[in-house]
N, C-alpha and C positions, 0 to 999 in steps of 0.2 A: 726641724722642718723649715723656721722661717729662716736658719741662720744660711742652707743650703739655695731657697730664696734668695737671698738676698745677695750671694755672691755667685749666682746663675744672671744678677741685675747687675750686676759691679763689671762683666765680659760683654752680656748681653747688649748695653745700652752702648757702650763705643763702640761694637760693631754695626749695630745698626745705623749711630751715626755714620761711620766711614761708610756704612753700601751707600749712603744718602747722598754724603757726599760724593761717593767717587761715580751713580749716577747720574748726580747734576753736572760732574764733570766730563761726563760721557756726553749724554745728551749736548750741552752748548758747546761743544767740540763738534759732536757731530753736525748739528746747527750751522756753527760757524762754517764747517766745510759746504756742508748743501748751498750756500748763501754764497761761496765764493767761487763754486764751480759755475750757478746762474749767472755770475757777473762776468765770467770767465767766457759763455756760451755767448753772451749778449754781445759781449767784445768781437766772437768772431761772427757774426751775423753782421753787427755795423763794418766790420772789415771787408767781407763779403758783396757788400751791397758797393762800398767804395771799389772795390777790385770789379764787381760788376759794368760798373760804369766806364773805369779805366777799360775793359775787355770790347766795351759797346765802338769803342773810339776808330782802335784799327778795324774794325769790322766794316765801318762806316765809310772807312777810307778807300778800302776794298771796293765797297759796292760800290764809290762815285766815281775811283778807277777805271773799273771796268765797264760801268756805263758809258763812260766819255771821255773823248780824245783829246787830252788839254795840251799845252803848250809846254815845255821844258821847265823853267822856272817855277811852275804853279806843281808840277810833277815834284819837283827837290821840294818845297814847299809840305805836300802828301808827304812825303816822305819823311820830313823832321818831324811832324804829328804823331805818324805810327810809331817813330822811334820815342819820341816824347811819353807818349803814352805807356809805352812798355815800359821806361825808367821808372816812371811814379809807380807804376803796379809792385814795383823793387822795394818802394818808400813806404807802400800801406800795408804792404807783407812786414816792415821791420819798423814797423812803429810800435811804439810801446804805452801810449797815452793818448788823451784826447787831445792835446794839445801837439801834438805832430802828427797823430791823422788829421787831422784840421788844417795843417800846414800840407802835405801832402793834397787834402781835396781844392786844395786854395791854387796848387800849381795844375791841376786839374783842370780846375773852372777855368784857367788860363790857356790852357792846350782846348777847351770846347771852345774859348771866346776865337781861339788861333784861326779857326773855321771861316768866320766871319771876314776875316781881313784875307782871307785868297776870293771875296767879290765873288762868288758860285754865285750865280744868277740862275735859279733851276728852270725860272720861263726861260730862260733859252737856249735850253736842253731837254729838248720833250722827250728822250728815250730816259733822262736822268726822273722826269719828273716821275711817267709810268713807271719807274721799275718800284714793281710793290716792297724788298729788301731794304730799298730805300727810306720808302715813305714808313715800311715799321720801326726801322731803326733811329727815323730821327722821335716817333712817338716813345720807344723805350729809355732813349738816353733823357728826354725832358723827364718820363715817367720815372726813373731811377731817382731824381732829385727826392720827388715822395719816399722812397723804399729808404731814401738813405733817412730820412728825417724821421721817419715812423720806428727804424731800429736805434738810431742815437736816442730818442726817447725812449724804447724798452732798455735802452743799455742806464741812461738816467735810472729810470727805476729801479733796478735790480742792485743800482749802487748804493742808493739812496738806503732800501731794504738791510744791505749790505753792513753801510755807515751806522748808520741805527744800531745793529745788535751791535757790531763792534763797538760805539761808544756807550751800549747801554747797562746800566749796575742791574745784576753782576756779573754779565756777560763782559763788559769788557776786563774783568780780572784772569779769565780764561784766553781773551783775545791776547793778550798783555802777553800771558806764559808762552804761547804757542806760538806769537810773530805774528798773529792777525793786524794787517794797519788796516788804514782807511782809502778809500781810492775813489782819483780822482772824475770826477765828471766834466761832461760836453757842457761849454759854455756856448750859450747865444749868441752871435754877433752882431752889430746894427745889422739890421736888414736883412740880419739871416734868415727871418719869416717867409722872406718872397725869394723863390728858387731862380737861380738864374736862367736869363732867357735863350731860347738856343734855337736861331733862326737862319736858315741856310737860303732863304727866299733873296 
């Protein structure tokens, strides 16, 4: 009796290790996956919010168009803007880091500053001023600066989450086997705290 015992223990115990094992190798696989689809989502939400912004530009352009009868010059002017605009939408669609959406929101902020130097003086266009199109869209492109800095921070965290188990014993032994790396996060810039200012006045 004890000798059939004891070798029912001798099959018994390495299989119960291996289900053990090959459960903990399930579970932090599966882990790993849940963790890197969230970083995955967060990526196109910050994408989204950039492309939103790019989309606000020619919209904007449209509506000062058509409110008001400008001069030739200041017209080709509108026009390298919308086309501007579209290009970068090309650049935040095929970027692949935070360090080239970044670069992309960078020629961006360039194309809203563009605004500025065509002198729109909107007191001296009172149908420009009244047209309500107007006055929401210059609040959603300022309001957009928030959307994009509130999803770079959920994309931070979901990386950070990410990094963590990837670098953590003994998850990162499974990260290791499977090609799990590490990825990278949005860095701060000077003065990236205060959104840029976007004044058509």
């Amino acid at each position: 009796m004890k000798k059939n015992v004891k070798k029912h223990l001798y099959w018994i115990i390495p299989v119960a290790i291996a289900l053990i094992l090959l459960f903990w190798v399930v579970g932090s696989y599966n882990g790993l996956i849940g963790q890197d689809e969230n970083v995955k989502k967060s990526w196109a939400n910050v994408e989204s919010t950039y492309q939103r912004r790019a989309d606000l530009i020619p919209n904007l352009v449209n509506t000062v168009q058509g409110a008001v009868n400008f001069e030739k010059e200041t017209q080709t002017k509108i026009a390298e803007l919308r086309t501007g605009a579209a290009a970068i939408k090309t650049e935040i669609s095929n970027a692949q880091t935070p360090a080239e959406l970044d670069a992309a929101g960078d020629k961006l902020d360039n194309i809203v500053n563009g605004y500025r130097a065509l002198n729109i003086n909107v007191e001296n266009y009172p149908q420009l001023k009244a047209t309500e199109n107007f006055l929401s869209l210059q609040d959603e492109l300022a309001g957009t600066e928030n959307r994009i800095n509130v999803a770079r921070q959920d994309y931070n965290k979901a990386v950070q989450s990410y990094n963590v188990k990837v670098r953590r014993i003994p998850t990162n032994i499974i990260a290791s086997l499977f090609g799990f790396e590490t990825k990278e996060s949005f860095e701060a810039e000077a003065g990236a705290e205060e959104a840029p200012e976007v004044d058509f006045a």
